[in-house]
N, C-alpha and C positions, 0 to 999 in steps of 0.2 A: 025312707027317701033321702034323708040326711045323710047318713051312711053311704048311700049308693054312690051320691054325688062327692062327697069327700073319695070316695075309692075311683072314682071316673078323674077328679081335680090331679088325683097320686100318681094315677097311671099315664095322664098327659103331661105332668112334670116329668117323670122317669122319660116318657118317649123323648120331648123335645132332651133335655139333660145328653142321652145317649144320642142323637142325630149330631148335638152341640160336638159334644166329643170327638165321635166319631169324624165328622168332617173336618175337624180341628187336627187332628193324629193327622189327618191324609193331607191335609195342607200342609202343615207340619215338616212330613215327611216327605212330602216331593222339593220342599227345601233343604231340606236337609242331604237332599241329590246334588245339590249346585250348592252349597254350605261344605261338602266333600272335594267337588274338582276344586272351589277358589282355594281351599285349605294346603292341598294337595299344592295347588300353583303358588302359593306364598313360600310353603315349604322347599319347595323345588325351585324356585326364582324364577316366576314365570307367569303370565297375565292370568290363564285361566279362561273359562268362559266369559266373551264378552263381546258378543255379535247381536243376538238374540235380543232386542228390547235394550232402554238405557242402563248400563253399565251389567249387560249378559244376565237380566232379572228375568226375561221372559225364557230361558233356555230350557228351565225345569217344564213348562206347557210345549215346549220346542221337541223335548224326549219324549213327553207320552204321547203327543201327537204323534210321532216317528211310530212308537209301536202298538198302537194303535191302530195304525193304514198299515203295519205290514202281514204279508200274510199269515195268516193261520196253516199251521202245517203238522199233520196228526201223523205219526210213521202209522206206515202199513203192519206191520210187525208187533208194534205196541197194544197194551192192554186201554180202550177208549175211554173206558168211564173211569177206569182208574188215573190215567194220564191228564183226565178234564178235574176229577176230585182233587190230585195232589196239591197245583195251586189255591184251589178254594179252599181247601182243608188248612193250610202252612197259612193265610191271607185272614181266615174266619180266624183261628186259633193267636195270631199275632192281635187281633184287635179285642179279641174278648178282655184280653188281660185290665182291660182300662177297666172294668166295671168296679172293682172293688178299690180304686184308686182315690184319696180324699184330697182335689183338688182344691179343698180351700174350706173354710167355716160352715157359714152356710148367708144365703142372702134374703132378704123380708118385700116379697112381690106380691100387690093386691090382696095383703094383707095374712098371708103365710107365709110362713119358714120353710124355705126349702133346701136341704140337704145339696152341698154340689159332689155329691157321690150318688151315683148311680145302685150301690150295695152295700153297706154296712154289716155284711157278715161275722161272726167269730171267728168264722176259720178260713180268712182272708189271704195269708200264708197260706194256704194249703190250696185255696182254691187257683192262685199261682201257679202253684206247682204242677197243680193237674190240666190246669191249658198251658204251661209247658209245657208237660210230657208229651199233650196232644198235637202240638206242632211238628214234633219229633215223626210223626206220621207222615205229615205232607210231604218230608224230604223222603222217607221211605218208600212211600207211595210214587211218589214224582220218578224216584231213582227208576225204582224195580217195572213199570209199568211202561218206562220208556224202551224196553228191550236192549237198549246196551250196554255192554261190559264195562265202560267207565263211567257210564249214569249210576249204576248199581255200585261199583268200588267204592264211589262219593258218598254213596246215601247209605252203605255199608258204615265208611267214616265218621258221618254226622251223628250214627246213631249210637256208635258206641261213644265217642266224643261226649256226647248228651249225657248216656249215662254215668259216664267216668266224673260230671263236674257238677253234676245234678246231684250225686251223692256226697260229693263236698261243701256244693252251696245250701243244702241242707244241714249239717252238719256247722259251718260257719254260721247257721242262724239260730241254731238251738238256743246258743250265747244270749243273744241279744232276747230271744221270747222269755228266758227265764230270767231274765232283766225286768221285761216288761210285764211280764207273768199273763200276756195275750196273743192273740193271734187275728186279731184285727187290728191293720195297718188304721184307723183312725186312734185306737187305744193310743196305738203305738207313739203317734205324732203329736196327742196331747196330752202326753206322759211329757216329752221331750221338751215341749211349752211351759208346765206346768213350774212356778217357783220355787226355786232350789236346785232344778234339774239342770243337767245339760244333754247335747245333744249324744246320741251313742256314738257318736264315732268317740267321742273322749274316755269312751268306758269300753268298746273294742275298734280298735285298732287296727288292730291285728283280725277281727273280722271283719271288717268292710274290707280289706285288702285282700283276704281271698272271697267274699264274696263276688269283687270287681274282679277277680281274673276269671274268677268260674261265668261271671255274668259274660264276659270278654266269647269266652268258649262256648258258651251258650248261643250266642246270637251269630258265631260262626266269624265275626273279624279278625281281624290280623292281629296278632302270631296265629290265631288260633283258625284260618279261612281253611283247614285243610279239606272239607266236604267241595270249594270250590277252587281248590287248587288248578287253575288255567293250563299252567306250564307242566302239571303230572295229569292230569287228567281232563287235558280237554274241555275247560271249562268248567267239570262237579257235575253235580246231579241236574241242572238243569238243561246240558247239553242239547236235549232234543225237543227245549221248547222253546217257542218264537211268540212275536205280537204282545199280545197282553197276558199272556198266563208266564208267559215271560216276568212280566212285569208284575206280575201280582209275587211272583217269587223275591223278587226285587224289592218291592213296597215292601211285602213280610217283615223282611231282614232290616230295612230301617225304622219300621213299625216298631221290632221289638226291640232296638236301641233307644227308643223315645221311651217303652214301658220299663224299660232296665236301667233307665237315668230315674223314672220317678221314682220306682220302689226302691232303689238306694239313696234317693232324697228324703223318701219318706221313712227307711227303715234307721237310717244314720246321720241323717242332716235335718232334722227337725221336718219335713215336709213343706207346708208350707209357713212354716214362723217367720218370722224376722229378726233375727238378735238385737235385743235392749229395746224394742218396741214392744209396749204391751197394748194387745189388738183389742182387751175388753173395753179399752177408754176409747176407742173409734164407734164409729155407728157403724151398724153389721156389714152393710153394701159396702163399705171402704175396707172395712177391713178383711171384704171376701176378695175383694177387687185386688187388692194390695195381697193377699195369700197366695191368691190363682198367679200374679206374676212374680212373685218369691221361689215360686215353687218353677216355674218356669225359667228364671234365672238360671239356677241350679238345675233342671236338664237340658239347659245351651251346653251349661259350663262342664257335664258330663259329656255328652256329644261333641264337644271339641277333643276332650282326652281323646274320646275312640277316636277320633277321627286321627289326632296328632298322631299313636299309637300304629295306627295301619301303615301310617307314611314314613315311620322313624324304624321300625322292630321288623326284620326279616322271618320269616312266616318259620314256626318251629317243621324239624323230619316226626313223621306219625308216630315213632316210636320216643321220640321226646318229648311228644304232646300228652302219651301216657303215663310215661314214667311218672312227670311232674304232676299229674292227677291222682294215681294211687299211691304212688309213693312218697309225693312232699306237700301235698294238699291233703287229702284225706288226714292222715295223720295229723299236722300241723292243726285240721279244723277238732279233730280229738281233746288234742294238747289245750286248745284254746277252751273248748267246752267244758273239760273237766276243773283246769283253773278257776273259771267264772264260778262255777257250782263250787268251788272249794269259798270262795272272796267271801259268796254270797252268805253260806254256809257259819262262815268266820262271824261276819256280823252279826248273823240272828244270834251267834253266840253259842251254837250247836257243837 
């Protein structure tokens, strides 16, 4: 009976934890809609949204309201279940990625420790990887089921795009696992913590820097928007949807710039540490409390980059969106990976 109820106590931490989350990411990211146009408008000299509620706060419930009441519109032509899957699919597959994300210590409620991660896998890295690649569907799915020739061209783009940068940011992370000699992002973060360390970006460089442009290419922003290129194709793959699948297309894409700011917090900025604070002399609630908004900090301060980036860097031609993938990333992530294993190598004294 003891047992039972400990696995009943585990399984209603994990639920609320994953709801916590979840509607956290979605909040989040409907800010991060109107965090976009003011950025945009700072940059460009210009108010920005500010109609909508005091100083244009209410605008972000102002748009999904908007596509929400508009119509649902299914072509006649189009493949249905595929065309209703593709946004659930790109929507489900952006939100999974938070599970194995170590938002912070852990905190001590009614008298247990509870983990603020949702998964503490080994093969936490990898599990990434593979609801990435699974995203890469929705746009597929979306393109090709919408029956037209520049839905398709787009989601053609996105998918080789994917693969071109998905083999490099692979590749840029070897470095840092055979650093950490794991592949669970919590290893990874209180490796980073741990004294005497510092955080990886001081020991690669040179790969958080192509991680961040593959991450860039990954989530589809600018230089790298070519799947939603407006001005060649008509808007991109999502051409032929409206309402909310619209908008789940839309969430997706800032969904995974929230998950692509933590896991480069967490793979090269400590996660959520605090530099020169040490969190063992706090009581665990503070210093969970003080982790979850460390770490949060750090994906504002990523999310402004992308942001700054879209509005600064004119969107590359698709042929130089490749070149620079096999030919000066791949590579480059080679060069960086075999260096690391040589350093490493040198010390053990091998």
């Amino acid at each position: 009976m003891t047992l039972l109820a400990i696995d009943w106590a585990l399984l209603i931490e994990k639920l609320v934890l994953i709801a916590v989350i979840v509607f956290a990411s979605l909040g989040i990211a409907l800010y991060t809609t109107f965090a976009e146009r003011k950025v945009a408008a700072i940059l460009q000299d210009r108010p920005g949204p500010n109609r909508a509620g005091p100083f244009g706060l209410l605008q972000p419930f102002a748009d999904g309201l908007k596509l929400i009441m508009k119509e649902e519109i299914i072509p006649n032509t189009s493949n249905k279940i595929l065309f209703i899957l593709g946004p659930a699919l790109a929507m489900t597959a952006a939100l999974m990625t938070c599970a194995v994300i170590p938002w912070s210590s852990h905190v001590e409620l009614f008298g247990r420790k509870i983990d603020l991660q949702v998964a503490d896998i080994n093969i936490g890295i990898l599990y990434i990887f593979g609801v990435v690649s699974i995203g890469v569907y929705g746009i597929m799915i979306g393109g090709w089921a919408s029956n037209n020739k520049f839905s398709l061209m787009a989601a053609l783009r996105g998918a080789s795009q994917a693969i071109s940068y998905e083999l490099a940011m692979g590749l840029s992370l070897i470095a840092v696992l055979m650093i950490s000699g794991s592949l669970s992002l919590k290893t990874i973060v209180e490796q980073q913590m741990a004294p005497g360390h510092f955080w990886n970006i001081v020991y690669q460089p040179l790969g958080f820097l192509l991680f961040f442009v593959c991450a860039l290419a990954e989530c589809n922003r600018t230089p790298f928007d070519l799947p939603e290129a407006e001005n060649e194709l008509n808007f991109g793959y999502h051409q032929e949807y409206s309402s909310m699948k619209l908008g789940f297309y839309l969430f997706a894409e800032y969904v995974n710039m929230i998950m692509s700011s933590a896991v480069m917090a967490c793979l090269f900025f400590g996660g959520y540490d605090v530099p020169f604070l040490d969190e063992s002399a706090l009581a665990p609630n503070i210093a969970a409390i003080i982790g979850v908004a460390a770490l949060l900090v750090k994906i504002i301060i990523f999310i402004f980059i992308f942001m700054w980036i879209r509005w600064t860097i004119p969107r590359f031609r698709y042929d130089q969106l490749m070149n620079l993938g096999w030919k000066t990333m791949v590579p480059l992530a080679l060069v960086n990976m075999l260096a690391t294993a040589a350093v490493i190598l040198w010390r053990a004294g091998v």
